[in-house]
TIDORO-254116 format. One record per residue (C-alpha): residue number from 1; residue in three letters; x, y negated, z negated. Coordinates in steps of 0.02 Angstrom, whole numbers, always signed. Each point is the difference from the previous one (the first is absolute). Layout:
  seq  type      c1      c2      c3
  NUM   ALA       X       Y       Z
...
This chain:
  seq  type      c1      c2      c3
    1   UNK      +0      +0      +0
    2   UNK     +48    -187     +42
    3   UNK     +57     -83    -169
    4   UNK     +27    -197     -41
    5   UNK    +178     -25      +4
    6   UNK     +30    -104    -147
    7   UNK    +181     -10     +35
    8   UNK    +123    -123    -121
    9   UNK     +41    -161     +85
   10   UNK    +171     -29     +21
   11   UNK     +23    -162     -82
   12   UNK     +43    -100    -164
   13   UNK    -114    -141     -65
   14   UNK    +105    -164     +24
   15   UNK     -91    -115    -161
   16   UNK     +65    -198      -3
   17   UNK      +7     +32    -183
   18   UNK    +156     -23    -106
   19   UNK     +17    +151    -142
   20   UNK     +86     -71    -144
   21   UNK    +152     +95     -78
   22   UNK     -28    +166     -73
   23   UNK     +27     +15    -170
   24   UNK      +2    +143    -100
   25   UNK     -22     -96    -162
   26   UNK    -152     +27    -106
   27   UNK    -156     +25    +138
   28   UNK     +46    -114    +130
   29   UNK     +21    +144    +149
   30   UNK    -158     +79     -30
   31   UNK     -90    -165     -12
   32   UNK     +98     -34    +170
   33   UNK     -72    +164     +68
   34   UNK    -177     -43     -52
   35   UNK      +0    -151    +102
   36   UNK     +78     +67    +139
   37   UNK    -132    +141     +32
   38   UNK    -137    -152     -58
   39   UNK     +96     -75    +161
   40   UNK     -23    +140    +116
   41   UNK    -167     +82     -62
   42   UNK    -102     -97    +127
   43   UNK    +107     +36    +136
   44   UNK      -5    +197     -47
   45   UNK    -170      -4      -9
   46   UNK     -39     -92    +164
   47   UNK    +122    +119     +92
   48   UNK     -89    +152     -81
   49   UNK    -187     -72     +44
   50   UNK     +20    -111    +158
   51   UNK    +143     +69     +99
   52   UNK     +71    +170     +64
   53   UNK    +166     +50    +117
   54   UNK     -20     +74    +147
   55   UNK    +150     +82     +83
   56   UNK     +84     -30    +149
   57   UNK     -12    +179     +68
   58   UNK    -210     -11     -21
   59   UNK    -144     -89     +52
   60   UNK    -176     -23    -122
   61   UNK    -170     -39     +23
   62   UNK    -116     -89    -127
   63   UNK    -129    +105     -75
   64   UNK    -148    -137     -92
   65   UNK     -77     +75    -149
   66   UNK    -165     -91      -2
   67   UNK     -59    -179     +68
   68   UNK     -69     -48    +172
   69   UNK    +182     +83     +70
   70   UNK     -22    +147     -70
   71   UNK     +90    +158     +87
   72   UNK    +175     +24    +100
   73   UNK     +45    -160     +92
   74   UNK     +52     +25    +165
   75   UNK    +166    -120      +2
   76   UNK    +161     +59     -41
   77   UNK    +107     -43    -127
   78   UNK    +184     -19     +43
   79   UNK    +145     +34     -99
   80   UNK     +40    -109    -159
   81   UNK     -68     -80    -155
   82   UNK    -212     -11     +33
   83   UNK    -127     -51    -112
   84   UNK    -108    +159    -103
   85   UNK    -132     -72    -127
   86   UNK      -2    +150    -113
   87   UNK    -171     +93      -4
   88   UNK     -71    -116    +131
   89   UNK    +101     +77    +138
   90   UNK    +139    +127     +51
   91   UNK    +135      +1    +127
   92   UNK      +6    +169     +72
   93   UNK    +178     +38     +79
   94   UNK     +49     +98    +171
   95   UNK    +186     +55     +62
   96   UNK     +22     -73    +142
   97   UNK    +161     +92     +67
   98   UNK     +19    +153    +110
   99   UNK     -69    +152    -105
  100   UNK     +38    +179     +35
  101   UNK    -122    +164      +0
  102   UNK    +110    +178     +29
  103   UNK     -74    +153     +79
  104   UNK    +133    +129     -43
  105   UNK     +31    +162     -89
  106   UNK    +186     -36     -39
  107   UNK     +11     -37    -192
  108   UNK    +188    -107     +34
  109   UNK    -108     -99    +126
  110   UNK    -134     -62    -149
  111   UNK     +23    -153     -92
  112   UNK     -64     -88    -147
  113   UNK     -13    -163    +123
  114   UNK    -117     +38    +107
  115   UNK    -160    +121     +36
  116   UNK     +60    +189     +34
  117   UNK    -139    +143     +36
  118   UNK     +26    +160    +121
  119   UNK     +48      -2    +172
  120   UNK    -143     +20    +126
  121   UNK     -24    +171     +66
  122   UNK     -47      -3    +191
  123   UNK     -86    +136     +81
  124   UNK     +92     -11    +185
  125   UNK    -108     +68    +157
  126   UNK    +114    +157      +9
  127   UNK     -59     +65    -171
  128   UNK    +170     -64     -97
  129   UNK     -21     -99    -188
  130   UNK    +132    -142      -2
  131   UNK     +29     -93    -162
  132   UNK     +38    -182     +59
  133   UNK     +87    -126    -101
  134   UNK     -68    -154     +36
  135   UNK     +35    -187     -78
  136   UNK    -127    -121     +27
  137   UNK     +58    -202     -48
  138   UNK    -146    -106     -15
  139   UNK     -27    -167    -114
  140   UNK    -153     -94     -52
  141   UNK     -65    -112    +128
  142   UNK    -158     -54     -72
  143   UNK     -25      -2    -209
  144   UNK    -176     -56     +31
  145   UNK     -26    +143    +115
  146   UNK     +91    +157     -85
  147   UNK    -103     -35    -177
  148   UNK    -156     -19    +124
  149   UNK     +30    +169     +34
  150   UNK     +79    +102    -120
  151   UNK      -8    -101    -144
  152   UNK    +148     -69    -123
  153   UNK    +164    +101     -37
  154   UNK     +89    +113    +121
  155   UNK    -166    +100     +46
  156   UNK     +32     -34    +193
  157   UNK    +149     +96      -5
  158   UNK    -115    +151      +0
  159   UNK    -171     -84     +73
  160   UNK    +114     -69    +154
  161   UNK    +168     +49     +23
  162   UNK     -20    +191     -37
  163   UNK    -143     +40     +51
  164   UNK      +0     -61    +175
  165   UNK    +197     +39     +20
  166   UNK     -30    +197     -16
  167   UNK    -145     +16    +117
  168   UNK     +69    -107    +119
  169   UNK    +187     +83      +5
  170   UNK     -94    +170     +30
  171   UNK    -127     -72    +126
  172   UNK    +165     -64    +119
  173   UNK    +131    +107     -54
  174   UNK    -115    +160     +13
  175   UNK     -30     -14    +197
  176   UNK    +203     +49     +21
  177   UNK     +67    +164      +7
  178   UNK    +120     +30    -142
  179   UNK    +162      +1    +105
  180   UNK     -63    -176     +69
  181   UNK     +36     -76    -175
  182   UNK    +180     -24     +57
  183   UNK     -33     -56    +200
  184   UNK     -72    -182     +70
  185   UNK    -192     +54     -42
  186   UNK     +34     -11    -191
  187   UNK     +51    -210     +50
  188   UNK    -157     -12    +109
  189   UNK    -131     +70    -149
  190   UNK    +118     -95    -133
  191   UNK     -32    -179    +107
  192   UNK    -171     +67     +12
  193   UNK     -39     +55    -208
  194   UNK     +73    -177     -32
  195   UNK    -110    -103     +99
  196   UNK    -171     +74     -53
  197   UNK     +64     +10    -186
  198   UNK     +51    -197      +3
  199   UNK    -180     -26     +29
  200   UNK     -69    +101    -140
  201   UNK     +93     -77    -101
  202   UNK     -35    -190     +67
  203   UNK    -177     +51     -40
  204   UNK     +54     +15    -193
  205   UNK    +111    -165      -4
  206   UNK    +155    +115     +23
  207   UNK    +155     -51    +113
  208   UNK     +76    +163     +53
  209   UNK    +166     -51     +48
  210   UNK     +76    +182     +35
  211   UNK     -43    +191      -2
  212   UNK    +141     +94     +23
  213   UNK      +9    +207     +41
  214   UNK    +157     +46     -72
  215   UNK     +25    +186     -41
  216   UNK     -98    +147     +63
  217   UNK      -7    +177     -87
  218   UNK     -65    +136     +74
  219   UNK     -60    +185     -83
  220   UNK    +123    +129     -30
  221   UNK     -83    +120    +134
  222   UNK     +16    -135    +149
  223   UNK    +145     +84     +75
  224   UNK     -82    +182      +2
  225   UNK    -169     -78     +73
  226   UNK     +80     -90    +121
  227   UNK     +98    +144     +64
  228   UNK    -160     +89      -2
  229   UNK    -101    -131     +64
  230   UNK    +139     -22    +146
  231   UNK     -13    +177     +27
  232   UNK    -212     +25     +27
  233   UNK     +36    -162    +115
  234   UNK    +129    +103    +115
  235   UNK    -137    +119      -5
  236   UNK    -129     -76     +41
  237   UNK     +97     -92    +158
  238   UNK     +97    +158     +39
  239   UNK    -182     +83      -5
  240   UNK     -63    -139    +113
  241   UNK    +118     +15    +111
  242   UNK     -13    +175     +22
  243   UNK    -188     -37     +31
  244   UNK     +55    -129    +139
  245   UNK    +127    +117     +70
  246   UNK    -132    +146      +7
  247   UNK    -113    -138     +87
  248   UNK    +133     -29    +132
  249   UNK      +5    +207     +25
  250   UNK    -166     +10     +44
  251   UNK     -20    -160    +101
  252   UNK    +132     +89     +65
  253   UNK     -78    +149     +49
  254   UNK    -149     -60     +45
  255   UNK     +98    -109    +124
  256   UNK     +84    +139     +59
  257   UNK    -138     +86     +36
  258   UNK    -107    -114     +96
  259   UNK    +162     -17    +102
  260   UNK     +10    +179     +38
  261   UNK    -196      +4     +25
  262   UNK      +3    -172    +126
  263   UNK    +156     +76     +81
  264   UNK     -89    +186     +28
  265   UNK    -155     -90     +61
  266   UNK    +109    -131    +124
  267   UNK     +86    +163     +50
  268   UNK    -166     +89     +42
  269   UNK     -62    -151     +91
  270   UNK    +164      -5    +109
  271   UNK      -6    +182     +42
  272   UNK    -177     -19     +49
  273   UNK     +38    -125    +116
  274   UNK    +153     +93     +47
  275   UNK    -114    +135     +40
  276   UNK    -137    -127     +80
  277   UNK    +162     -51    +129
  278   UNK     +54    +151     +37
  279   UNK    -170     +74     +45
  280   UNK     -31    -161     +90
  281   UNK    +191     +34     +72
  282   UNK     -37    +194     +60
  283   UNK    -184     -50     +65
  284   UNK     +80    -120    +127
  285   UNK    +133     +89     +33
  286   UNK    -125    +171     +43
  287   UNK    -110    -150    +102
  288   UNK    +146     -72     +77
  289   UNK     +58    +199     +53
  290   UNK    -177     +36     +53
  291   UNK     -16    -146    +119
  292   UNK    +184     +67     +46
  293   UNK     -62    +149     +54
  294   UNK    -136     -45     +64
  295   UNK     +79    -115    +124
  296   UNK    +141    +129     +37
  297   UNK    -134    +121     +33
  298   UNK    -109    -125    +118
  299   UNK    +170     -28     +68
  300   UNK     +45    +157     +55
  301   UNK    -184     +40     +74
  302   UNK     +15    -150    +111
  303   UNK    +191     +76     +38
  304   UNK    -122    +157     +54
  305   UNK    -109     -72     +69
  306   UNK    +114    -106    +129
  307   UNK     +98    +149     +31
  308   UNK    -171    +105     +33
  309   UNK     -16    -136    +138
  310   UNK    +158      -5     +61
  311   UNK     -20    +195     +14
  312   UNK    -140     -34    +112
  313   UNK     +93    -120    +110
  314   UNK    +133     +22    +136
  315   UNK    +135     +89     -39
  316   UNK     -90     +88    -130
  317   UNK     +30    +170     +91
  318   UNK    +205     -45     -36
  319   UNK     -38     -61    -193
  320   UNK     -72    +177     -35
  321   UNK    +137    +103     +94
  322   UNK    +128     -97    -103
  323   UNK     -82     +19    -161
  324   UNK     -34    +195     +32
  325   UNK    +185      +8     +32
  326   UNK     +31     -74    -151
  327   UNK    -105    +136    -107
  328   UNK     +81    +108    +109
  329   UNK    +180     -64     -79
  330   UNK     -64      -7    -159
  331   UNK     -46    +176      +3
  332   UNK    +166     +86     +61
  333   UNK     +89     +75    -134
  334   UNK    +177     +18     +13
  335   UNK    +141     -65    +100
  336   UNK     -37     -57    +177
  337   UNK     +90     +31    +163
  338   UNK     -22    -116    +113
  339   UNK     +28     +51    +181
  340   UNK    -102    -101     +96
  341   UNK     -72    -179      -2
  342   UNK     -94     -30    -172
  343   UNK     -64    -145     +82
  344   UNK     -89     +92    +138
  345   UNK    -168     +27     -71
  346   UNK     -96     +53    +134
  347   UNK     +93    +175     +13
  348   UNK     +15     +16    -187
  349   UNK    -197     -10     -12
  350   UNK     -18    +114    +148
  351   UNK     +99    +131     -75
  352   UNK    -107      +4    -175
């Protein structure tokens, strides 16, 4: 809780009166004494009643006990020697300078000048519980506004500073990995945590002036689950790959086969067509005999018939004498002797 600092002003009172010389004879020093604190009775009393010290390193506001002012008055009261009218009203005092909150777990870390509580535990995506040590530096921006909300004495060290520090450290800190706490994303959610816990605390009349993420611990079975977390992953992708690769086989296949099947069907389409020429081929080529023979054969009956007619023309008689002597020649078997004129056909038919 806040407390009045009623803190001993630094000075001596500087009276234009002249002491006489002490004497220790009779009961002149304690009459001497008597009037001295007769002297300085009033001003004890008006220090005690009408005025109070504030110090340099904190800042007060005036609480009124009763009147047409009554409550906390908004202005400030700066450092120094400020008026306090005893019962009628009450300077409450703030610390103004940088103050100090410590999430950690490491007792040569805690200190007796500043707030220490456990470090924040954050639940990372990958399943992992980091302890985080975390200082956050803040001061008091606004008296007016921090009693507002949580009231006199220290109480928003808990109502502010804690309890939005934890949840918020988890909330940004918690979308990383574990093994990102040490790579650029831990910078990028740091920059991040700080901005959106500067305004909660704005919101409270706090100045948050740092947070910083200093230390991170992690559980004693991190190494063994991350071996066997890095182990179901090459799994799992050596699995998927397989899957892919078995993919590609059947694609594959399948490929192959529609090849084979296109190329056995283009193949049975060319050989029909093969087959289409080539019957087309041998039926022109029979045609093309046919009209061949046909005009070899028309041929040689007009051959007959103009040698039918020249039979029956002159010198026909002569034609068929020289043609039987031809059989005739063609029918001799054996050598010949010639002894007369071959050429004389006349006697040669005569004779047979």
């Amino acid at each position: 809780m806040f407390e009045s600092a009623q803190g001993k002003p630094r000075f001596s009172a500087r009276l234009p009166i002249k002491f006489p010389a002490l004497s220790f004879k009779g009961g002149g020093c304690v009459s001497f004494l008597a009037k001295v604190l007769l002297v300085l009775a009033p001003f004890i009393f008006l220090r005690a009643c009408f005025i109070t010290y504030v110090p340099p390193d904190q800042i007060g506001l005036r609480q009124i006990s009763f009147g047409s002012s009554k409550g906390l008055q908004k202005t400030l009261v700066r450092p120094g020697y400020r008026r306090q009218i005893r019962s009628y009203e009450t300077i409450r005092t703030f610390p103004k300078n940088i103050q100090v909150v410590e999430f950690t777990n490491s007792e040569t870390e805690r200190s007796q000048d500043h707030r220490t509580v456990n470090a924040v535990n954050v639940p990372t995506v990958d399943g992992y519980p980091v302890a985080v040590d975390v200082t956050v530096m803040y001061r008091i921006a606004d008296p007016f506004l921090v009693v507002s909300k949580s009231g006199f004495g220290r109480a928003y060290e808990d109502n502010v500073v804690i309890r939005f520090t934890d949840p918020i450290v988890k909330q940004f800190l918690g979308e990383l990995r574990a093994e990102e706490f040490y790579r650029d994303q831990r910078l990028v959610k740091a920059h991040a945590l700080k901005a959106a816990l500067a305004e909660r605390f704005a919101a409270h009349g706090l100045q948050l002036i740092d947070v910083l993420i200093r230390q991170y611990d992690y559980p004693d079975t991190f190494q063994q689950l991350t071996e066997q977390k890095k182990l179901q992953d090459q799994s799992v992708l050596t699995n998927r790959e397989l899957t892919k690769q078995a993919e590609v086989d059947t694609r594959l296949k399948q490929t192959t086969q529609e090849g084979i099947n296109s190329i056995n069907v283009r193949s049975a389409e060319f050989q029909a067509q093969i087959t289409g020429i080539n019957a087309g081929r041998e039926l022109y080529e029979r045609s093309r005999h046919a009209e061949a023979d046909l005009l070899v054969r028309k041929a040689e009956a007009e051959g007959s018939e103009m040698i039918n007619r020249a039979m029956e023309g002159p010198g026909s008689d002569k034609l068929l004498k020289l043609r039987k002597g031809l059989a005739l020649l063609n029918s001799i078997k054996g050598p010949i002797y010639i002894t007369e004129d071959p050429t004389d056909l006349g006697r040669l038919s005569s004779n047979h």
